[in-house]
N, C-alpha and C positions, 0 to 999 in steps of 0.2 A: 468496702464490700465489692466482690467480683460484678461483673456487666452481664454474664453468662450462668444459666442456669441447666439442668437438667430436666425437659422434657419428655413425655412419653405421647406421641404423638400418631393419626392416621396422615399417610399422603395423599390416599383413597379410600374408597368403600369395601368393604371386605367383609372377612371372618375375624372373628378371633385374633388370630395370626397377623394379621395385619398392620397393630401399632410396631413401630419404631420409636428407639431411643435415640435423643439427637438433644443436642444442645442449642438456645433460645439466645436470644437478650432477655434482661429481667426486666420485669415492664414496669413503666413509671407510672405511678396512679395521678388522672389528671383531677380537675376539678370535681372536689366531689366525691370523691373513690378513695379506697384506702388498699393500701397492697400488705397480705399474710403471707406470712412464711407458712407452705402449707406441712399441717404434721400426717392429715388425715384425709381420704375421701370416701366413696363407695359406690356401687354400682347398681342402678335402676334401670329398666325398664327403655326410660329415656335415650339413654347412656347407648345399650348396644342397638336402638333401633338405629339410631342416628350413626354409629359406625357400620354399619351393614347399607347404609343409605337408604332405609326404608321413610326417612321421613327431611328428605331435603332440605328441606325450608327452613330446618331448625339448625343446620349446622353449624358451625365455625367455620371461617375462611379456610381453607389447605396451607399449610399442614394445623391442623385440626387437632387441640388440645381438649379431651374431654375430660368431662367428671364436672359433672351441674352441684354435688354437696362437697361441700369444705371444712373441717376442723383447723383452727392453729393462733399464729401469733403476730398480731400486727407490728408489721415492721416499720411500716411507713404511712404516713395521710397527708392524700392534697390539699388543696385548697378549699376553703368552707367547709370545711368536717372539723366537728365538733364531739363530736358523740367518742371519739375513741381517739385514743394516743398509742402510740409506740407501746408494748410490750402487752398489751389488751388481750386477753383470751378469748375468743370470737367462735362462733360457728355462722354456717348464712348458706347462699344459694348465689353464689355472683355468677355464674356462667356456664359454659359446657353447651348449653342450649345459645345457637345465635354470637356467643361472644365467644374468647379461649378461657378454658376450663381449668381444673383445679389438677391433675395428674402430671405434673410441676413443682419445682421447688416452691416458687413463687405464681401466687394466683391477681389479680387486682380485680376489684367489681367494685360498683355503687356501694355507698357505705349503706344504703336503706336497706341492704340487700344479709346486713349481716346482725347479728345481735351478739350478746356477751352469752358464751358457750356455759351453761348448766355446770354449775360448782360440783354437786355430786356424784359426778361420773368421768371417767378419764378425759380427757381431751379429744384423744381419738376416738372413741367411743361416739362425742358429740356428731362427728360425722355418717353417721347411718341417719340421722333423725331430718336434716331440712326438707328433703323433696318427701318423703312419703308422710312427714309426721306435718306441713302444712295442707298436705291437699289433706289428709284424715280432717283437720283442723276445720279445713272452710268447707266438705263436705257435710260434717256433723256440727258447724256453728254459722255457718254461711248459706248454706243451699240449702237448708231445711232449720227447723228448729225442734228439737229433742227434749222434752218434758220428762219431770220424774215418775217413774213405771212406766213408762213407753215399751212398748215393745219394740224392739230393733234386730233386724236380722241380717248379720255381717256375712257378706260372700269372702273366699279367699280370706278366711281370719286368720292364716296364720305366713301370709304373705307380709311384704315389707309394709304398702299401705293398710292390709287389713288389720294386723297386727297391734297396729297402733289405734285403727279403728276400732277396736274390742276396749284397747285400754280407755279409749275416749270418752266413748258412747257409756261407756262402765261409771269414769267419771260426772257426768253427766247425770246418772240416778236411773238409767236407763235399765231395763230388761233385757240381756244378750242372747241373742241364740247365736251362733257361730257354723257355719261349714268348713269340712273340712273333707279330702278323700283317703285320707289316712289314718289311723288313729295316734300315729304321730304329731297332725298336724293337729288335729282334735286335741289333742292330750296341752298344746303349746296355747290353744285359745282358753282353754280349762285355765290352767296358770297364770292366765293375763285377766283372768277376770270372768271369762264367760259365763252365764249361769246353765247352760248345755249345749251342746254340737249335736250337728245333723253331717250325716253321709250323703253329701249329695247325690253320689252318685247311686245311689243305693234307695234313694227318697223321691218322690214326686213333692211338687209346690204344695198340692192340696193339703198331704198325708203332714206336714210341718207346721204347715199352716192349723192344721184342726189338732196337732196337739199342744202347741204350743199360745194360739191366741183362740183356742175354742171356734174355731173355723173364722173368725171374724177379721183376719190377715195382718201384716206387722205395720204398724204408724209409721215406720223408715225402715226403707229397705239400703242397706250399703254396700254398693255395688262397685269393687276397685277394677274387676276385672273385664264387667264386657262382655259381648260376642251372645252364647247363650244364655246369660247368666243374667242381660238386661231384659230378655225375653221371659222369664220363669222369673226374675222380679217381677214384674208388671203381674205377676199370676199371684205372688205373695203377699204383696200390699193390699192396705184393707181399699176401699173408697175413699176417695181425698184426702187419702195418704201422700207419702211423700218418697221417690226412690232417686239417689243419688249416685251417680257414675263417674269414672272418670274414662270410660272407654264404651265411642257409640262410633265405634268404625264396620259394624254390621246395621246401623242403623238404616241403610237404603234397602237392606232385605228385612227391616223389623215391621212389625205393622204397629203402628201407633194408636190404632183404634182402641184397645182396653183404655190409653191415659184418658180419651175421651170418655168413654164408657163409665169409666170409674171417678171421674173428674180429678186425675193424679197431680203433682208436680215433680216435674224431671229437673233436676240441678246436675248441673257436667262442670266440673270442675279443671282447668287445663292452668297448675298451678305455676310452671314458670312462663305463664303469660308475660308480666312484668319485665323480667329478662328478655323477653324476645321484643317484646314493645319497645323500650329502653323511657318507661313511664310506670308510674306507680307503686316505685320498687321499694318504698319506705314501708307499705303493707308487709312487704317479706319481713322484713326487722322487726314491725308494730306485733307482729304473728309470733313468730320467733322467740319475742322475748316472753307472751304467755306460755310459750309452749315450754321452756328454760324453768319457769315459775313449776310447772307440771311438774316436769322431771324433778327437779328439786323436792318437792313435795310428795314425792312418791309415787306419781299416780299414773305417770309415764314409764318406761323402761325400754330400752332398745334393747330388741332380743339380737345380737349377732354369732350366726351360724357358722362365717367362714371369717379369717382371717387371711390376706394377701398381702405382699408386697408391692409396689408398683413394679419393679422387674416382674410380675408375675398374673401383668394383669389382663393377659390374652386368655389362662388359665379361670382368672376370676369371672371375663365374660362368658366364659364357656358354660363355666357353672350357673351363672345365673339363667342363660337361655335355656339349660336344663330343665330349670323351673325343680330340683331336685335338694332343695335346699327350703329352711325355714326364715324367717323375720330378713332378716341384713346382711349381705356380701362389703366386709370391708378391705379397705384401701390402705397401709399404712404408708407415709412414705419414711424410709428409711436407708 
């Protein structure tokens, strides 16, 4: 086997434009880790904040290997792993965030970190699902508890987390209402399950609210997106209901007094914690593998909208900062 692999890498903070192609050493997985040959990644959220340097704390040393999701094929395992051998079909969440990432030949991370990749769906395919389909996970099975006929009102349903949110909440026994500002994007939550969509931009909280839970507001609100959208939650949930987030970086201009008023519970979900900790990573895998069980069963589906090359992935960030795109921005490498 070569010692040198192919990287797609930042030296800085930037646009788009930014990554470079530059050759690595292949990295040895130490105690504990297992290294994949990777086939697959994709791009969140995460991804271009942290190449833009909007969020420091989370990067990778320079030069800076991103891509926090991974599809592929284990090549190699350290020492004490158990769970997987040589030629294992895997999906996981080992880095991108804090450690180097998956936009690489070869990726290594904690074996906790990975699980055995969903039989019914390509390989690469697996890679759109870790980062948005475990926070939908412990948003809708962790931060709240969702009963059958609940009403649930998914923001950004036809985003990468929301997306999976609809199929979730759906599995679950739940009542979906979905947003969407397109009828495009309406039409993708329709398909995943929704039982209606609302035009936010088009709706007030109340007007959704009174026709869909008879004014008496939704048991869980799911909130992937943030900003104003955690504000007009708090206006949608009933009383000691439940609204789940993964985005409260407007929260020092939000007024918190409705949670009081209403006696709410706020769950914030910030799911590659684990990664960034370098603790509790076996949750990622433990997760992973019901969410593999989903998919298999049908009740999952990664919708992906784009396909990219990693030669092409200044192009795929671009598109995702767009925000002009439905479900999943993939990575393949090839």
């Amino acid at each position: 086997m070569t010692s040198e692999m192919t990287a797609h890498v930042i030296e800085e903070y930037g646009d788009p434009g930014v990554f470079t192609e530059t050759e690595r050493p292949v990295p040895e997985p130490a105690p504990g880790e297992i290294r994949v040959e990777v086939v697959a990644s994709s791009v969140n959220p995460v991804d271009y904040k942290i190449r833009a340097g909007h969020i420091p704390d989370f990067a990778p040393e320079f030069p800076a290997t991103l891509g926090c999701d991974v599809a592929g094929i284990v090549d190699a395992v350290g020492d004490e792993v158990e769970r997987f051998e040589a030629g294992d079909e895997v999906y996981g969440m080992p880095g991108g965030a804090g450690r180097q990432g998956a936009l690489a030949d070869y990726v290594v991370g904690h074996a906790g970190t990975f699980a055995d990749a969903p039989e019914s769906i390509p390989l690469a395919d697996a890679a759109a699902l870790p980062v948005v389909a475990l926070t939908a996970w412990e948003m809708l099975t962790d931060k709240t508890e969702v009963e059958i006929d609940d009403d649930v009102l998914v923001y950004g349903a036809s985003g990468g987390v929301g997306h999976i949110g609809v199929q979730v909440a759906r599995w679950l026994g739940a009542n979906v209402i979905a947003t969407g500002s397109t009828a495009e994007k309406r039409d993708l939550a329709l398909e995943l399950g929704a039982d209606a969509t609302v035009d936010y931009t088009e709706t007030e909280p109340a007007e959704y609210v009174e026709q869909y839970t008879d004014g008496a507001g939704f048991d869980t609100v799911f909130d992937p997106v943030g900003h104003d959208h955690l504000a007009a939650a708090f206006e949608a949930v009933r009383p000691f209901g439940s609204v789940v987030t993964t985005g409260t970086s407007a929260a020092e201009e939000l007024s918190l007094a409705p949670m009081h008023q209403n006696s709410l519970e706020l769950g914030v979900v910030l799911v590659i914690l684990p990664v960034l900790l370098g603790e509790g990573q076996e949750r990622v895998g433990d997760e992973l593998d019901e969410i593999a069980s989903l998919v298999d069963d049908g009740a999952i589906t990664p919708h992906i909208d784009e396909r990219f090359t990693f030669d092409e992935v200044a192009d795929a960030h671009a598109l995702a900062e767009s925000g002009e795109f439905v479900g999943k921005i993939l990575l393949e490498n090839e």
